[in-house]
C-alpha atoms as an extended CHARMM CRD file, in Angstrom:
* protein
*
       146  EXT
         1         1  UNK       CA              0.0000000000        0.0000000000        0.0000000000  PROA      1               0.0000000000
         2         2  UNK       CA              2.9280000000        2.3910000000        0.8850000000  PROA      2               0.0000000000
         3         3  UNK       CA              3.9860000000        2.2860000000       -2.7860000000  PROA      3               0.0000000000
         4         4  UNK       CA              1.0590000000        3.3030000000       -3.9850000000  PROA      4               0.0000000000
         5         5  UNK       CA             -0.4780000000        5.9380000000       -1.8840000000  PROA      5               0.0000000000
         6         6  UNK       CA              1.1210000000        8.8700000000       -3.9340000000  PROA      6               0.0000000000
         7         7  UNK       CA              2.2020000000       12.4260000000       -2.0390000000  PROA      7               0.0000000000
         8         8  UNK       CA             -1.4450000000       12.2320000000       -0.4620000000  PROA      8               0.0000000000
         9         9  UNK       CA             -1.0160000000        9.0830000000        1.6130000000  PROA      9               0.0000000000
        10        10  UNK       CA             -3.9280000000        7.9070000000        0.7220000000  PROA      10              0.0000000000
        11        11  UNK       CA             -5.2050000000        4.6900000000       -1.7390000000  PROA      11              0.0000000000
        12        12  UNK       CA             -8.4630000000        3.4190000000       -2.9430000000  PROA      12              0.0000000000
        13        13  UNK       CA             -8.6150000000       -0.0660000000       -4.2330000000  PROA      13              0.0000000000
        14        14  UNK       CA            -10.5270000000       -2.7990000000       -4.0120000000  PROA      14              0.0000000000
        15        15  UNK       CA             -9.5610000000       -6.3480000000       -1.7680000000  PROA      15              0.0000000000
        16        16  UNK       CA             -8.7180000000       -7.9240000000       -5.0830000000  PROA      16              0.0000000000
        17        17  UNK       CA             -6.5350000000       -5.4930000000       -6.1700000000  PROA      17              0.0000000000
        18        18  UNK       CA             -4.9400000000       -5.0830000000       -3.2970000000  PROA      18              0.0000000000
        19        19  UNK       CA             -4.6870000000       -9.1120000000       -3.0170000000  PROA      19              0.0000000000
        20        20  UNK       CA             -3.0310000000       -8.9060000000       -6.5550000000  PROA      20              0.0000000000
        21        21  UNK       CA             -0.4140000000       -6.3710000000       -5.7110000000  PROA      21              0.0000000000
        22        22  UNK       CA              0.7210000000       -8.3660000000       -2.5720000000  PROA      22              0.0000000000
        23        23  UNK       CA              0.1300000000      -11.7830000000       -3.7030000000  PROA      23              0.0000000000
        24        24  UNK       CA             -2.6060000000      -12.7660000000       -1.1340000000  PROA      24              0.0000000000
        25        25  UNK       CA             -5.8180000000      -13.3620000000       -0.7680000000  PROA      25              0.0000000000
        26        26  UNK       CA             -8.8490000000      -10.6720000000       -0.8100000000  PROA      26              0.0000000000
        27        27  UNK       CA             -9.5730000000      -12.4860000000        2.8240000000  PROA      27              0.0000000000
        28        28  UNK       CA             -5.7190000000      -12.2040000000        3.9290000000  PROA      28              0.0000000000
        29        29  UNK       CA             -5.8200000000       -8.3270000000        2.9320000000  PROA      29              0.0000000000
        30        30  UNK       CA             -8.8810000000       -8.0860000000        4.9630000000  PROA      30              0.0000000000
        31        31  UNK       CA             -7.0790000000       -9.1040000000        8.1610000000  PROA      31              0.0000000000
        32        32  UNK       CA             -4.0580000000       -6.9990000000        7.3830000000  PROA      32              0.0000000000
        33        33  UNK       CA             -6.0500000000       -3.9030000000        6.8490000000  PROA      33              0.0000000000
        34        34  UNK       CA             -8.2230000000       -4.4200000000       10.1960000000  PROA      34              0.0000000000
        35        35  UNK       CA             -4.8950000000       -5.2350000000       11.9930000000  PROA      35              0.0000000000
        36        36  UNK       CA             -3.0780000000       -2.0440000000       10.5100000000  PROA      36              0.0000000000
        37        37  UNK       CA             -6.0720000000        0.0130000000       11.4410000000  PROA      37              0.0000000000
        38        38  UNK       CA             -5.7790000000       -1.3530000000       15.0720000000  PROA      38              0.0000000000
        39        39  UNK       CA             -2.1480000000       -0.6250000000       15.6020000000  PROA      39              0.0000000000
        40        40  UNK       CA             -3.1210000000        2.8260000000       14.5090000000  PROA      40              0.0000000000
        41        41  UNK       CA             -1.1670000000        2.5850000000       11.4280000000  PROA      41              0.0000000000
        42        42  UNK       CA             -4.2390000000        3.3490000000        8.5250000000  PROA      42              0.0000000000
        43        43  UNK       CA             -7.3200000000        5.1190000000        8.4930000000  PROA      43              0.0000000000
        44        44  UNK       CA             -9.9110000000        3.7760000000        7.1140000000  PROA      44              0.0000000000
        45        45  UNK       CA            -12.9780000000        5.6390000000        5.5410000000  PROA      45              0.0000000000
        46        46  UNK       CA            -16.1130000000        4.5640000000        4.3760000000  PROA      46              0.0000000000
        47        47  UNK       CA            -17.4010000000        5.9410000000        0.9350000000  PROA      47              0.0000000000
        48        48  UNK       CA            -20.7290000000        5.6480000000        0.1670000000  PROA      48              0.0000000000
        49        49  UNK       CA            -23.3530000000        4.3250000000        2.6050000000  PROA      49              0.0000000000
        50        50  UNK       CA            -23.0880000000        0.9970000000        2.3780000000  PROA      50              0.0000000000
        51        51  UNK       CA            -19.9380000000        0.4350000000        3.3330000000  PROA      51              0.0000000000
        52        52  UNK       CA            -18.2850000000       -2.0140000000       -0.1010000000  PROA      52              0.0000000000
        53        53  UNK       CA            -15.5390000000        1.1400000000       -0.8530000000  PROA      53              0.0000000000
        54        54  UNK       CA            -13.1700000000        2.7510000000        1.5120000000  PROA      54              0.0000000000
        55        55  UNK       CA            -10.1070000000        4.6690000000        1.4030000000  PROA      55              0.0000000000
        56        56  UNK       CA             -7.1850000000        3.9250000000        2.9730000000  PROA      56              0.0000000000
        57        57  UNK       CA             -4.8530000000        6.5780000000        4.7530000000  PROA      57              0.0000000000
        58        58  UNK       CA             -1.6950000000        6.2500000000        5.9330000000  PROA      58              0.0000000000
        59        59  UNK       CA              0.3800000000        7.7530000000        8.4100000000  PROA      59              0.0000000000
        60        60  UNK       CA             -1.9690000000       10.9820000000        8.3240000000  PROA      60              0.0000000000
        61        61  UNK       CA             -5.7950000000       12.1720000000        9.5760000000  PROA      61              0.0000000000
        62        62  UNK       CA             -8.4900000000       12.9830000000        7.7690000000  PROA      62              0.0000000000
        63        63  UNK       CA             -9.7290000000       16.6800000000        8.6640000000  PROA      63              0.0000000000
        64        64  UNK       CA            -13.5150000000       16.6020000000        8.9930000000  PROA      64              0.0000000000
        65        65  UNK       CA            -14.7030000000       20.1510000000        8.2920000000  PROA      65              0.0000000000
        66        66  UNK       CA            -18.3890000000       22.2740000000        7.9730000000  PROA      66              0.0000000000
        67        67  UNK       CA            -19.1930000000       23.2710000000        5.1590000000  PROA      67              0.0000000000
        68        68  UNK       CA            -21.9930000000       26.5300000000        4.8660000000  PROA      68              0.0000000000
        69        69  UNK       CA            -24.6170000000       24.0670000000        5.3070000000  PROA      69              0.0000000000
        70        70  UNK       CA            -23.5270000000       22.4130000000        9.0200000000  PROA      70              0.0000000000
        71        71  UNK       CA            -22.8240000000       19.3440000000        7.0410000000  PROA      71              0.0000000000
        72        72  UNK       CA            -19.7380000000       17.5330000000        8.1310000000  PROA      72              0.0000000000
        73        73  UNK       CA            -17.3680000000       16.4510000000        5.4580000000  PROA      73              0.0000000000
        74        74  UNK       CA            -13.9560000000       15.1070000000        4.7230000000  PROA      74              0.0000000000
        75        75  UNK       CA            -11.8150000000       16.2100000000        1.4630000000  PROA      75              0.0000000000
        76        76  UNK       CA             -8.8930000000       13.9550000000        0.6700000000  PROA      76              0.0000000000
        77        77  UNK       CA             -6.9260000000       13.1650000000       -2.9420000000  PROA      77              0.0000000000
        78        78  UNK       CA             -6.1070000000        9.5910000000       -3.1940000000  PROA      78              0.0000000000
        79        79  UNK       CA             -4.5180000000        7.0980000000       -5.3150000000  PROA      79              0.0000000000
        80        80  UNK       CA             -7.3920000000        4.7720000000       -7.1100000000  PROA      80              0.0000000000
        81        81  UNK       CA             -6.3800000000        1.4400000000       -8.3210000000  PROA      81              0.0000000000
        82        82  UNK       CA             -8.0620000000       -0.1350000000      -10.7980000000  PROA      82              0.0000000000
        83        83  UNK       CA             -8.3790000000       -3.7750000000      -12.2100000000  PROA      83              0.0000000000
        84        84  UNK       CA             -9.4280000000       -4.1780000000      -15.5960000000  PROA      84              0.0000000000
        85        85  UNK       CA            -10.9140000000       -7.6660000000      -14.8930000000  PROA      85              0.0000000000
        86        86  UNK       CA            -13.3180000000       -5.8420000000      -12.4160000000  PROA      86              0.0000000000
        87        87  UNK       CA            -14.6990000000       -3.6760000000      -15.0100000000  PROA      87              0.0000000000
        88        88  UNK       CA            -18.4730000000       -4.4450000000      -16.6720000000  PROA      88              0.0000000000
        89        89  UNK       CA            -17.2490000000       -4.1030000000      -20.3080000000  PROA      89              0.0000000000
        90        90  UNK       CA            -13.7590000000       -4.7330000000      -21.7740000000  PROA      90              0.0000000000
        91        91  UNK       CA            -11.3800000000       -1.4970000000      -22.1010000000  PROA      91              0.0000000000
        92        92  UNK       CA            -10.8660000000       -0.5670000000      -25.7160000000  PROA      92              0.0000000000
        93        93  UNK       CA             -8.0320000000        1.1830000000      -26.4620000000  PROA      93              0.0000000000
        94        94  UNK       CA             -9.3880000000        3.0970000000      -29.4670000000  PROA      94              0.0000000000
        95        95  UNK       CA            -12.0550000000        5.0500000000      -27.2730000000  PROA      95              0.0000000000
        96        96  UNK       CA            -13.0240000000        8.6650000000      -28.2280000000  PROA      96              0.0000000000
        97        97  UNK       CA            -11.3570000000       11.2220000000      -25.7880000000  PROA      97              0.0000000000
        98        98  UNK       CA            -13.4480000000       12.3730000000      -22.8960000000  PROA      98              0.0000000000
        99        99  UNK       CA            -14.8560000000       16.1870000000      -23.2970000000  PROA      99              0.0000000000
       100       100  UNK       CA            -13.6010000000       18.6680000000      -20.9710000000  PROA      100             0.0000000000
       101       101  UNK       CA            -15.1550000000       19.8970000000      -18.4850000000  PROA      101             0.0000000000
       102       102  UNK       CA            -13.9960000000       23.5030000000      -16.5660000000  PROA      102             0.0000000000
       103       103  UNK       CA            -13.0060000000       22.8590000000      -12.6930000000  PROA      103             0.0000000000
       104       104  UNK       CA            -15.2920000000       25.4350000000      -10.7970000000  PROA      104             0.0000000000
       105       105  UNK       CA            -14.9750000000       24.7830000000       -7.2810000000  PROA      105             0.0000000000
       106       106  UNK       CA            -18.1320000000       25.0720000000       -4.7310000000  PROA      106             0.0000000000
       107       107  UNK       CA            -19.6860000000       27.1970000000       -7.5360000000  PROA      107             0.0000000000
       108       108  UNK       CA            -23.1400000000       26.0130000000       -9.3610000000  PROA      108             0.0000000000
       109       109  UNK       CA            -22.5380000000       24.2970000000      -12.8600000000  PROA      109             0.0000000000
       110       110  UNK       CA            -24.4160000000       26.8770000000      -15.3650000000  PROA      110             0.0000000000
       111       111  UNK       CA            -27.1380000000       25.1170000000      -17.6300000000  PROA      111             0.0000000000
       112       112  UNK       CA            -29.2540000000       25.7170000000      -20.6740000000  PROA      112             0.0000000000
       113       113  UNK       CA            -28.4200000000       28.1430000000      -23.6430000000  PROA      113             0.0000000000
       114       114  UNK       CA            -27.5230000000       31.4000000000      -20.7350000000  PROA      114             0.0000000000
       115       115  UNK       CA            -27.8540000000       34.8350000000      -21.5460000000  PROA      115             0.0000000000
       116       116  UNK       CA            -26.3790000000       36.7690000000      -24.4040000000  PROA      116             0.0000000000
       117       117  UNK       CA            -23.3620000000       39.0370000000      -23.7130000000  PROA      117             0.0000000000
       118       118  UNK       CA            -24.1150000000       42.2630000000      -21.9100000000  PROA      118             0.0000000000
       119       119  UNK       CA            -23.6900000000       45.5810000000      -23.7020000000  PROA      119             0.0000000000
       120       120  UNK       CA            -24.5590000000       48.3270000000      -22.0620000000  PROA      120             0.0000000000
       121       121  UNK       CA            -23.8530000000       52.0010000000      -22.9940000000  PROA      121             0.0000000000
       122       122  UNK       CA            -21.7170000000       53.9810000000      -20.5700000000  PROA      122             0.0000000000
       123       123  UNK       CA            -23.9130000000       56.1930000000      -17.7720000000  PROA      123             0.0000000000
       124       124  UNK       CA            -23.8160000000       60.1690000000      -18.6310000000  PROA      124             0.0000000000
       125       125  UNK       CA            -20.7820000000       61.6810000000      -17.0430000000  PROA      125             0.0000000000
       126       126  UNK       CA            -19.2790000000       58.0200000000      -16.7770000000  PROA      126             0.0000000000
       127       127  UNK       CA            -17.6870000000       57.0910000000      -19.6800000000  PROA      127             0.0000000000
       128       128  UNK       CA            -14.2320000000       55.1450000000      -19.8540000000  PROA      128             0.0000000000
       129       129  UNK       CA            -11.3870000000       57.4870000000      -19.8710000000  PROA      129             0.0000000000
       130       130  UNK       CA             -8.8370000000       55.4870000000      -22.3100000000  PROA      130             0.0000000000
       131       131  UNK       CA             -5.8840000000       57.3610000000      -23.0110000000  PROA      131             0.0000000000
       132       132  UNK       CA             -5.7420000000       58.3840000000      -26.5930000000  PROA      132             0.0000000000
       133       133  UNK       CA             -2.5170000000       59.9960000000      -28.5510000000  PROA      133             0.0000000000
       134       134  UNK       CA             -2.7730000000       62.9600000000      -29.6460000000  PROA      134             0.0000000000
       135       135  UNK       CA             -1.2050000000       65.0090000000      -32.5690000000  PROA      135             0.0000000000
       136       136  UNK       CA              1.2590000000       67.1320000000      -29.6550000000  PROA      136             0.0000000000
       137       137  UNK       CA              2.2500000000       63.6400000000      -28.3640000000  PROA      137             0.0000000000
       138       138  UNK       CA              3.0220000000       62.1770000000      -32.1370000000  PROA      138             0.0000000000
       139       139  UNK       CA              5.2490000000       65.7470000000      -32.8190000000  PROA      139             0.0000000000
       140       140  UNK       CA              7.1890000000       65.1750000000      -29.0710000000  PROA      140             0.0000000000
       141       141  UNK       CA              8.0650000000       61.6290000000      -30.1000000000  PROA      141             0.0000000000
       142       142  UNK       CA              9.2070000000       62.6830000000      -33.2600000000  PROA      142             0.0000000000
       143       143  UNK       CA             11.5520000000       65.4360000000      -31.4650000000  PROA      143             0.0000000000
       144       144  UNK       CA             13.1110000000       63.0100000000      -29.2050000000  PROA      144             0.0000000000
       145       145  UNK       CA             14.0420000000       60.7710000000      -31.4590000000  PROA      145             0.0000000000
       146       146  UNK       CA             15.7050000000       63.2140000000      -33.6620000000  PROA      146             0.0000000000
């Protein structure tokens, strides 16, 4: 697990991949996580209700924060291990590339076709002051460079 935990300290895999990696069974890497997590070595926390995935940290504890709503939460990065053999459909190799999608925090995702652009004009007695060259600036430039 050590190896594989990444700068996080932290790993999400399944029993059989673990099992794999460490050339055991998914029952043997049972009993070494529940003895590791006795000895106070890992952490181990639940993900999802019922209880089938977990992550497991090492050497480290998870910060359990509020967020604006009073509910409790916990935000890690992990390492995820995967097993193709534990996945519904073969992997092809030839798949199209995933779209990307923009990272926006704690914001709301925008949806349907939005607004058009604004355009306003400027208030009376407001308007943007951009500096502008004028004809006395052109004939100083051309004195100075002379």
């Amino acid at each position: 697990m050590a190896a594989n935990v990444g700068d996080q300290n932290a790993v999400i895999a399944s029993h059989k991949v673990l099992a794999k990696l460490m050339g055991s069974s998914a029952s043997t890497v049972k009993r070494a996580l529940r003895t590791l997590e006795a000895g106070n070595w890992i952490e181990v926390q639940q993900i999802g209700a019922s209880g089938t995935v977990n992550a497991d940290v090492l050497n480290s504890r998870v910060v359990w924060t509020e967020a604006r709503d009073r509910l409790r939460y916990a935000r890690l990065q992990a390492e995820v291990l995967l097993a193709e053999d534990e996945q519904p459909e073969p992997i092809e190799a030839n798949k199209a590339a995933l779209h990307h999608l923009p990272r926006i925090e704690e914001m709301q995702i925008p949806s349907g076709s939005g607004l058009p652009p604004v355009s306003q004009p400027s208030f009376p007695g407001m308007e943007v002051d951009l500096p502008t060259i004028s004809a006395e600036y052109d004939d100083d430039k051309r004195q100075t460079a002379t």
